[in-house]
C-alpha positions as CSV (number, residue, x, y, z in Angstrom):
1,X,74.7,145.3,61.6
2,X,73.6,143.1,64.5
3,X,70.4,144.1,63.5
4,X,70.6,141.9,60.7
5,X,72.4,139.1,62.6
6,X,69.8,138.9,64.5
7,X,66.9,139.1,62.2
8,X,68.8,136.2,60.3
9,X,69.1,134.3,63.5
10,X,65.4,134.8,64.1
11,X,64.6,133.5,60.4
12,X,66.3,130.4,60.5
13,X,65.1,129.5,63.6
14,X,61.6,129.7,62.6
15,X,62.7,128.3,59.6
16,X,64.1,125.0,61.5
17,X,61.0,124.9,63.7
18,X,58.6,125.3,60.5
19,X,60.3,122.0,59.0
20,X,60.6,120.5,62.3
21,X,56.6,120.3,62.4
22,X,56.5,118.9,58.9
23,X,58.5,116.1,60.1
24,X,56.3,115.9,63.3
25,X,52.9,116.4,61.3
26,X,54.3,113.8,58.6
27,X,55.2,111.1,62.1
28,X,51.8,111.3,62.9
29,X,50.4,110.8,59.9
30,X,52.2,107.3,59.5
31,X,51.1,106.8,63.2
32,X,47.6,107.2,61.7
33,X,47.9,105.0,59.4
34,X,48.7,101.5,61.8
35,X,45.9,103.3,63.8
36,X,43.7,103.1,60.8
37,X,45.1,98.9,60.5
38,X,44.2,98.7,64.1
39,X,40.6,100.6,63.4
40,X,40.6,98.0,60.2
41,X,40.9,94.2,62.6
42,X,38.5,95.4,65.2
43,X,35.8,95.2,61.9
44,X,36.6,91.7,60.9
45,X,34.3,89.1,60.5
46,X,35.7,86.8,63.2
47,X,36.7,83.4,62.8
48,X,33.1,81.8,63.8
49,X,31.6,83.7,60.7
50,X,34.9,82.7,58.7
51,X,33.4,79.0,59.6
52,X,30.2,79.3,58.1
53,X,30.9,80.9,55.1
54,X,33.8,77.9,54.4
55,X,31.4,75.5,55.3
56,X,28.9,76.4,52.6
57,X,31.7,75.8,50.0
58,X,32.4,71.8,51.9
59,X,28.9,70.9,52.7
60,X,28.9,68.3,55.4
61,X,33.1,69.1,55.9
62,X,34.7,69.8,59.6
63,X,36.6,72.4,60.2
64,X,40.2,71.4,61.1
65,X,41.6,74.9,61.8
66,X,41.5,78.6,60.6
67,X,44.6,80.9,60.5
68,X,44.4,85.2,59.9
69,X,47.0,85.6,57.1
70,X,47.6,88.4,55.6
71,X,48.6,89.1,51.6
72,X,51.6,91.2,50.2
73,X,49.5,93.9,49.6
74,X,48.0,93.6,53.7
75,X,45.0,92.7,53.0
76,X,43.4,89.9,55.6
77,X,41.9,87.2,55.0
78,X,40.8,84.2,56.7
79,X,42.1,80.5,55.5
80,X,39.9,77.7,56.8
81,X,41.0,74.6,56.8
82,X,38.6,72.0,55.6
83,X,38.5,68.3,56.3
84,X,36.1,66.8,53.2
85,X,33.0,64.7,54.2
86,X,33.5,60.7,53.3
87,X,36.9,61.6,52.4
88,X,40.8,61.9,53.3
89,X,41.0,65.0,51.3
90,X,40.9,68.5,52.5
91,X,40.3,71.7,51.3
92,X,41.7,75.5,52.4
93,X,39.0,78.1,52.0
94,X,40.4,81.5,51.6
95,X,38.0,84.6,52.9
96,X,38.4,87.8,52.9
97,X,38.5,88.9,57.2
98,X,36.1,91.9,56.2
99,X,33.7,91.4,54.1
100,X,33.3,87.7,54.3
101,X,33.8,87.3,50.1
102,X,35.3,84.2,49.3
103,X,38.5,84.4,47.9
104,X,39.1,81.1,46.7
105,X,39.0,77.3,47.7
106,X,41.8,75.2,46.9
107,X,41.7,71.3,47.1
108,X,44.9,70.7,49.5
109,X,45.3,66.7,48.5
110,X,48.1,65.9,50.3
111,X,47.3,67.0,53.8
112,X,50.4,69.5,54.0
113,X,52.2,66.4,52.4
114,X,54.0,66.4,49.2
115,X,55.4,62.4,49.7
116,X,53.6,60.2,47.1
117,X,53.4,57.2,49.6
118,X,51.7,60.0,52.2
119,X,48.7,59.9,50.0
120,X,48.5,56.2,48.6
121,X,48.8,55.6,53.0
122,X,46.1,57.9,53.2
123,X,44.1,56.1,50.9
124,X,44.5,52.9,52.3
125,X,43.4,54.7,55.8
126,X,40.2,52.7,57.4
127,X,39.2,55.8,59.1
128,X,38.8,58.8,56.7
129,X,36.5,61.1,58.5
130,X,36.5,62.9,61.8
131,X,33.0,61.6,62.2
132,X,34.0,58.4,61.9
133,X,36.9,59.0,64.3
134,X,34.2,60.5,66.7
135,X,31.9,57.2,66.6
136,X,34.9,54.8,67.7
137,X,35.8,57.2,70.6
138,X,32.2,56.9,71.4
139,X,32.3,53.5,71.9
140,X,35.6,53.5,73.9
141,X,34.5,56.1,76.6
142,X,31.5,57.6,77.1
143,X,30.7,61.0,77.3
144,X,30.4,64.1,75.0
145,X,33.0,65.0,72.0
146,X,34.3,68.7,72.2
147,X,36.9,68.1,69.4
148,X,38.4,66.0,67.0
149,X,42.0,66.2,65.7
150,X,43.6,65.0,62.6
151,X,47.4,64.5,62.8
152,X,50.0,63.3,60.3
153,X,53.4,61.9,61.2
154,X,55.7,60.3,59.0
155,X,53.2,59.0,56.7
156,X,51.0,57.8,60.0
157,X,47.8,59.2,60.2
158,X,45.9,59.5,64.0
159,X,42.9,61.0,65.1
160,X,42.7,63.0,68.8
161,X,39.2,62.6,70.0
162,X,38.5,65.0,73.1
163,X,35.2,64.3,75.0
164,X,33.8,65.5,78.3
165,X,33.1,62.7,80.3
166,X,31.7,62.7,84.4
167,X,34.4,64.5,86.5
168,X,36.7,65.7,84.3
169,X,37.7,64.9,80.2
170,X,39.6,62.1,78.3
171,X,41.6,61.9,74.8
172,X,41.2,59.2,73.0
173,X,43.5,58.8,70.1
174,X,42.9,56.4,67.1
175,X,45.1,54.8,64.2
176,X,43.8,56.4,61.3
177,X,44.7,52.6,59.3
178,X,42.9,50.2,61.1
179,X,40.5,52.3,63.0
180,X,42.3,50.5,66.7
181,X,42.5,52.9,69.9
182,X,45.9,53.2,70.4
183,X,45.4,55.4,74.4
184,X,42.9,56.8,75.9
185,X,44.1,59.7,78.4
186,X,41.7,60.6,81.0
187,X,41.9,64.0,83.6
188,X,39.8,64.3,86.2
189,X,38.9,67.5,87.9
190,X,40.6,67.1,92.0
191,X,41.0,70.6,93.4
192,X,38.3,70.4,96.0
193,X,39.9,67.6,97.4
194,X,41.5,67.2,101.0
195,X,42.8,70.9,101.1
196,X,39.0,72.0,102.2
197,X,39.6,70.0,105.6
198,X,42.0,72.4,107.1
């Protein structure tokens, strides 16, 4: 008789430990799978190719920014924010982050905007064109533009310019309306200064 209570014992133990590494096996098969999501955003494109392949769909556009989303069903894709050439519009070029296909383009009008007087402002603006706002900020400080920034606040439209200049770099930021400088911040590089003397 204790026989048996013991072979039963032994039977649901091994039992217990046979589901127990079901359970395990099945945890490390879900672990596999965000390894395999890892495995799957090392082999994206990047966001310099993501670049080039939006900018064969806006010839002559600049690049205003690119985001890594991702769709319900997880798959990535890059969306490229496109500033239009000779224009105030821009354009969101969606790509998919492993293969480079485009998804689609879609014409984004309002610049994130959905007021009505956002985009008559806008088309009243003097300076449309981040090479245009390059050219002023040329004129106003010399040196060599790394960047250029379009911004929207309450229908106001401005341009950030950044440029290298001798010694350090400078912002120049420009009303989008009239084309005027409204400050140029420079920074100049100082940490070799006076601490070397002591």
């Amino acid at each position: 008789m204790m026989n048996k209570k013991l072979g039963i014992g032994v039977l649901s133990a091994a039992i217990a430990l046979g589901t127990m590494g079901t359970v395990t096996a099945a945890t490390t098969n879900n672990s596999s799978d965000s390894n395999s999501t890892t495995a799957t955003t090392s082999k994206l494109i990047g966001e310099t190719k993501a670049k080039q392949i939006a900018l064969t769909k806006v010839p002559g556009g600049t690049i205003d920014g690119v985001d890594l989303e991702r769709t319900n069903n997880g798959k990535l894709y890059y969306e490229v924010d496109v500033d239009k050439a000779n224009s105030n519009k821009d354009v969101d070029v969606h790509i998919d982050a492993v293969n480079g296909t485009v998804l689609k383009v879609v014409n984004d009008d309002n610049d994130d905007d959905d007021n009505n007087s956002q985009a008559t402002n806008n088309a009243n603006n003097k300076v449309k064109t981040a090479a245009q706002a390059k050219a002023i900020a040329l004129k106003a400080v010399k040196g060599t533009v790394t960047k250029v920034d379009r911004d929207s606040d309450d229908g106001r439209v401005t341009y950030e310019v950044d440029l290298n200049i001798t010694g350090g770099e400078a912002t120049v930021e420009i009303d989008a309306a009239t084309g005027k400088v409204l400050s140029i911040d420079k920074d100049y590089d100082n940490d070799n200064d006076d601490y070397d003397n002591d």
